[in-house]
Backbone as a printed PyTorch tensor [residue, N CA C, xyz], in Angstrom:
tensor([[[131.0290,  91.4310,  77.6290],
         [130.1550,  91.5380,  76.4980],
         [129.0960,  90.4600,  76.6390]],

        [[128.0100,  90.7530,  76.3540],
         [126.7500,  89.9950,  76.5020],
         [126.0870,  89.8560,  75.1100]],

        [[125.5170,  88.6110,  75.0700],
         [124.7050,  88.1000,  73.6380],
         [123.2180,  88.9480,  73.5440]],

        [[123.0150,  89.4650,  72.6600],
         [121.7650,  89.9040,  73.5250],
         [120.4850,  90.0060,  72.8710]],

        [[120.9530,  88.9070,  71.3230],
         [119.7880,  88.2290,  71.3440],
         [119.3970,  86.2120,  72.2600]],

        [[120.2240,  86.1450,  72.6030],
         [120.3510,  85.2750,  73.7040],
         [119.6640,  85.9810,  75.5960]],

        [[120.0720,  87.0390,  75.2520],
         [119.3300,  87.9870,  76.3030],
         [117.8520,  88.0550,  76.6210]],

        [[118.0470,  88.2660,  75.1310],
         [115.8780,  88.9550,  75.2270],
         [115.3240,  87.1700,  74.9740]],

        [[116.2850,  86.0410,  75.2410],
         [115.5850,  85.1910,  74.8310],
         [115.4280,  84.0880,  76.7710]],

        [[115.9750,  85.5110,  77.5530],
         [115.9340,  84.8390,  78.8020],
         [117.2400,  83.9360,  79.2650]],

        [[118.1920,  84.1550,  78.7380],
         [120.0530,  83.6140,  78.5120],
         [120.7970,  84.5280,  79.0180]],

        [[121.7810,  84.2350,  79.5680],
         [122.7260,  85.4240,  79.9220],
         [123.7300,  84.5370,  79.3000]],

        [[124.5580,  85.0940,  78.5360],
         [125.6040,  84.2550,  78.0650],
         [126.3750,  85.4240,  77.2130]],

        [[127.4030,  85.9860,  78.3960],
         [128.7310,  87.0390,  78.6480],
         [130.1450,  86.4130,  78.6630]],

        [[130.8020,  87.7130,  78.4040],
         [132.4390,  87.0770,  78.4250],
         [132.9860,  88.4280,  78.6940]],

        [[133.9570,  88.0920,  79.8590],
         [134.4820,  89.6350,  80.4600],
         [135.9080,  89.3110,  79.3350]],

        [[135.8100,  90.7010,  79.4660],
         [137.0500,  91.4620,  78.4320],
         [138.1110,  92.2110,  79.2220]],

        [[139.1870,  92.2320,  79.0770],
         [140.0700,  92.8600,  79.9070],
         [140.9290,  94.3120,  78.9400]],

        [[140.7180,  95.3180,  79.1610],
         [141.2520,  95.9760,  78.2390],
         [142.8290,  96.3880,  79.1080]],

        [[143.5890,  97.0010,  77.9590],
         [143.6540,  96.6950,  77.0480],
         [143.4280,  95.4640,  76.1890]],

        [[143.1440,  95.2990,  74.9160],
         [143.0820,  94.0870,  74.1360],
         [143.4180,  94.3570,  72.9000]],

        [[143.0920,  93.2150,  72.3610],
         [143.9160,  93.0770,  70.7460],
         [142.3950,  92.3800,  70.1970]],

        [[142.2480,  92.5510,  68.6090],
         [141.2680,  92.2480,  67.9650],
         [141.0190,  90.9920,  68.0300]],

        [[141.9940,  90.0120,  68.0960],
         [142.1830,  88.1900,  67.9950],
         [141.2630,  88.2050,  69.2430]],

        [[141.5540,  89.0340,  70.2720],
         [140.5170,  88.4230,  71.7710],
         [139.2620,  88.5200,  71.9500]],

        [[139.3320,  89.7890,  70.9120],
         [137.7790,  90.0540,  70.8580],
         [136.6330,  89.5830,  70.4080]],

        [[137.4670,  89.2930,  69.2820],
         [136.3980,  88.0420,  67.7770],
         [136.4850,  86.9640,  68.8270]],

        [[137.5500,  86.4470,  69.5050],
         [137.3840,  85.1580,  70.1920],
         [136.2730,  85.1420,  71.1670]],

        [[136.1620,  86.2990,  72.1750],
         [135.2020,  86.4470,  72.7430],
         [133.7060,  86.5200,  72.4440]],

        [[133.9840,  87.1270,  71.5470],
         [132.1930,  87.3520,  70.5390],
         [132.0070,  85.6320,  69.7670]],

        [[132.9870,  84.9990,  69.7820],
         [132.7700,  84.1070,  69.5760],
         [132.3050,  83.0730,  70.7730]],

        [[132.6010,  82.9400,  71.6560],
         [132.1440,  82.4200,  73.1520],
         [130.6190,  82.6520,  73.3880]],

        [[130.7140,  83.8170,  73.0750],
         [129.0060,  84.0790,  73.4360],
         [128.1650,  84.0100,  72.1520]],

        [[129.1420,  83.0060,  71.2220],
         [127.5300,  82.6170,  70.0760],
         [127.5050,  83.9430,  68.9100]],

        [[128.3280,  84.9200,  69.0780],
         [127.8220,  86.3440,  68.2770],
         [128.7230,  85.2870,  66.6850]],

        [[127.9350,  85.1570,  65.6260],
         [128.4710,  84.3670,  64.6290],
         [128.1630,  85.0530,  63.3950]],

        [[127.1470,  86.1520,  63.2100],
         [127.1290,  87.0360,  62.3220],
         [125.9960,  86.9380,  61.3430]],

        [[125.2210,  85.3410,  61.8390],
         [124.2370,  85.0820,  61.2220],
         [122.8110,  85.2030,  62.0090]],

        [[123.2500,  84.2630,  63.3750],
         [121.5740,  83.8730,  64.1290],
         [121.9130,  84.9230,  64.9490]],

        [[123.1470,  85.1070,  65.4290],
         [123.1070,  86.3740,  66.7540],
         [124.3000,  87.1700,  65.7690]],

        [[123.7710,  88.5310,  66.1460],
         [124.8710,  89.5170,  65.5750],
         [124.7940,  90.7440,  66.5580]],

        [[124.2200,  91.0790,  67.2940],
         [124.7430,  92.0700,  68.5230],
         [124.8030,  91.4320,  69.3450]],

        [[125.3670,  92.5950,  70.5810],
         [125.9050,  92.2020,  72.3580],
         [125.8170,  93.4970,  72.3870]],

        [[126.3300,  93.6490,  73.6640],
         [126.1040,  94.4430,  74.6240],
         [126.8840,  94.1300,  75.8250]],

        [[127.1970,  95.8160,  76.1490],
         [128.1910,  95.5340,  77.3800],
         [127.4730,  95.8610,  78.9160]],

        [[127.7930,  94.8470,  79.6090],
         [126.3290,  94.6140,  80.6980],
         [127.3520,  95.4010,  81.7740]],

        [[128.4380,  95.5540,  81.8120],
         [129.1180,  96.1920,  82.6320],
         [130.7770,  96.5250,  82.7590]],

        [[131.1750,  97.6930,  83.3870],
         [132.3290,  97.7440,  83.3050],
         [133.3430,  97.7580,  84.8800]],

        [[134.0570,  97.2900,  84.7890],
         [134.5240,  97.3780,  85.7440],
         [136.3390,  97.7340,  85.7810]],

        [[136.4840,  99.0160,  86.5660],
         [137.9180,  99.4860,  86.5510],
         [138.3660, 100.4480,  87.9640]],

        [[139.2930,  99.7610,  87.9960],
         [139.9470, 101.1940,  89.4090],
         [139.7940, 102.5920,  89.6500]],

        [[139.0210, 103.1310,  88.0290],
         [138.5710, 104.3200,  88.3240],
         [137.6630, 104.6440,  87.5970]],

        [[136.1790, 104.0570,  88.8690],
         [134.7180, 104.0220,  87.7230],
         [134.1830, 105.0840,  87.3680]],

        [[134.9740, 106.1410,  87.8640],
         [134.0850, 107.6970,  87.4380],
         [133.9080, 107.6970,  86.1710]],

        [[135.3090, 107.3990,  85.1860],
         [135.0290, 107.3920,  83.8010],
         [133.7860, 106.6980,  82.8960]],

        [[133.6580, 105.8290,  83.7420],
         [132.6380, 105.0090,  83.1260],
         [131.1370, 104.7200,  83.4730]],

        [[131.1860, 105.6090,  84.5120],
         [129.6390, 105.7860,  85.2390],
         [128.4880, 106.2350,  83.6940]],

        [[128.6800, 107.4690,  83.1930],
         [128.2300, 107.6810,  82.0770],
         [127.9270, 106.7050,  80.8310]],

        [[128.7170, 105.7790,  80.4290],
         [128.9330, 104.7320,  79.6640],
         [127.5410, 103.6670,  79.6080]],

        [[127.4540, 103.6270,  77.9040],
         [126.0710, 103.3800,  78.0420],
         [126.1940, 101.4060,  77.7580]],

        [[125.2480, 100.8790,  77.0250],
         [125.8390,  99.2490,  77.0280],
         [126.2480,  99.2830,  75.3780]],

        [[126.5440, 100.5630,  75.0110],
         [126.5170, 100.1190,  72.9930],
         [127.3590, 100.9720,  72.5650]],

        [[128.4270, 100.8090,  73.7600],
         [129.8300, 101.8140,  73.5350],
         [130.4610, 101.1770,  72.1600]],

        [[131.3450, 101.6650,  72.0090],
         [132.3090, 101.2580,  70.4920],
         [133.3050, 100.3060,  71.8550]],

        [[133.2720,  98.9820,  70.9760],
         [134.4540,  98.5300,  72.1320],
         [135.6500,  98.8450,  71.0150]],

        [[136.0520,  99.4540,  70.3050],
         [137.5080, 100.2160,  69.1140],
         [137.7160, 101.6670,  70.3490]],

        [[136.7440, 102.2240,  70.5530],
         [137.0820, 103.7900,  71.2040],
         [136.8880, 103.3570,  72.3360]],

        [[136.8420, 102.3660,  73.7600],
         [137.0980, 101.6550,  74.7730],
         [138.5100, 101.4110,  74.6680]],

        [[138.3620, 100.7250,  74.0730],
         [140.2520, 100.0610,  73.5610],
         [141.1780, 101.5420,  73.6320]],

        [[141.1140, 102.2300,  72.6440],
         [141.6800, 103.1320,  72.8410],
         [141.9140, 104.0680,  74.2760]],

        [[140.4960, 104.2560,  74.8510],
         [140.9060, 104.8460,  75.6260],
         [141.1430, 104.3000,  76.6670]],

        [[141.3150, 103.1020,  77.2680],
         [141.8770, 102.3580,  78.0610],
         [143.4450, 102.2220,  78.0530]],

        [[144.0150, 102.0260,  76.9880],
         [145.0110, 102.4740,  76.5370],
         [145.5820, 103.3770,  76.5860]],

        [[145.0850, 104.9290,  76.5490],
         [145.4600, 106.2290,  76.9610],
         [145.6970, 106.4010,  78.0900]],

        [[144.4530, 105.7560,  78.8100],
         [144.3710, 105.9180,  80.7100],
         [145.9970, 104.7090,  80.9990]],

        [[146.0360, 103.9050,  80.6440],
         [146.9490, 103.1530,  80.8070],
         [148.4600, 103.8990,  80.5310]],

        [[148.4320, 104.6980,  79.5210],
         [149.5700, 105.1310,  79.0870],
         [150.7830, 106.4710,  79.5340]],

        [[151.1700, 105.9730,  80.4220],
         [152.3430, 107.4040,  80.9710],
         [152.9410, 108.1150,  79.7580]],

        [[153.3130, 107.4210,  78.8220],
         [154.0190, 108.4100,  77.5870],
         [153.0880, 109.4510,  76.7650]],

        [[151.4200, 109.5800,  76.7340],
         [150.6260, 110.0930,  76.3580],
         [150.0860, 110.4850,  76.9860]],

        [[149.6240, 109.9970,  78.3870],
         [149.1180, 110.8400,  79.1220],
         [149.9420, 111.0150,  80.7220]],

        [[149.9510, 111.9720,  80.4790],
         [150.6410, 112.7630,  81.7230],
         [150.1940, 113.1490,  82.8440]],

        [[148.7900, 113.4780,  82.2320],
         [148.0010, 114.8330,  83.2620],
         [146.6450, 114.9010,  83.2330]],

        [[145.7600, 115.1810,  83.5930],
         [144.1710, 115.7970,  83.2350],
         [144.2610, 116.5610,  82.1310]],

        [[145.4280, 116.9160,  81.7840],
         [145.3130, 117.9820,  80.6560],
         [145.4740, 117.2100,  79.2350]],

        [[146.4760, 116.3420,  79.6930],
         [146.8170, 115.6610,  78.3310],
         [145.5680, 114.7370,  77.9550]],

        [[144.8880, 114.0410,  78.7620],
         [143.7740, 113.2840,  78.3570],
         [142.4650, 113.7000,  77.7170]],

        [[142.4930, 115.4450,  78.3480],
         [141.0600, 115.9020,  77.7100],
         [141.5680, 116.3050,  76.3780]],

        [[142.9320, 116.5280,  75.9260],
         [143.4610, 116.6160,  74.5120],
         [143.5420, 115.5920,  73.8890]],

        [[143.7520, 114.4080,  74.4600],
         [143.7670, 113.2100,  73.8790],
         [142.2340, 112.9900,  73.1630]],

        [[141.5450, 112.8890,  74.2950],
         [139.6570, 113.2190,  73.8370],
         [139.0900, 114.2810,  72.8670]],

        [[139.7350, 115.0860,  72.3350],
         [139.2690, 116.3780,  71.3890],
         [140.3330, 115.2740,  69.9070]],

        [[141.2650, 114.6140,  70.1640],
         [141.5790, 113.9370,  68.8270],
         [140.6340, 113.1020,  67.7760]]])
């Protein structure tokens, strides 16, 4: 996740995220990069990186990191997902 009014101000000042995650890591992270709700209040995700980037080739920088989470979680998950089949059902939920 990237600051990104720190961005347009010529700053790069990011914090990689590892999903799965939990909300405590996230606020912590948005906290690292200054996001405080007053002087900076967006970011942006400058990139993703996973063992299987097809999913995420499409993926723009102003994804929901809540529906990331989740579906990182799904891809992660043998008890829910099984198959190609079960995931594009998982995705119509």
């Amino acid at each position: 996740m990237t600051n990104l009014g720190k961005y347009n101000k010529g700053r790069l000042v990011y914090e990689r995220v590892a999903f799965p995650t939990d909300t405590e890591t996230i606020q912590a992270s948005l906290k690292k990069i200054g996001i405080d709700g007053i002087r900076y209040e967006e970011f942006f995700i400058s990139d993703y990186d996973s063992p299987m980037p097809q999913p995420y080739k499409n993926l723009g920088g102003y994804e929901s990191i809540d529906e990331l989470a989740v579906f990182e979680a799904v891809m992660d998950s043998e008890e829910y997902a099984r198959s190609v089949k079960d995931l594009i059902n998982l995705s119509h939920m």
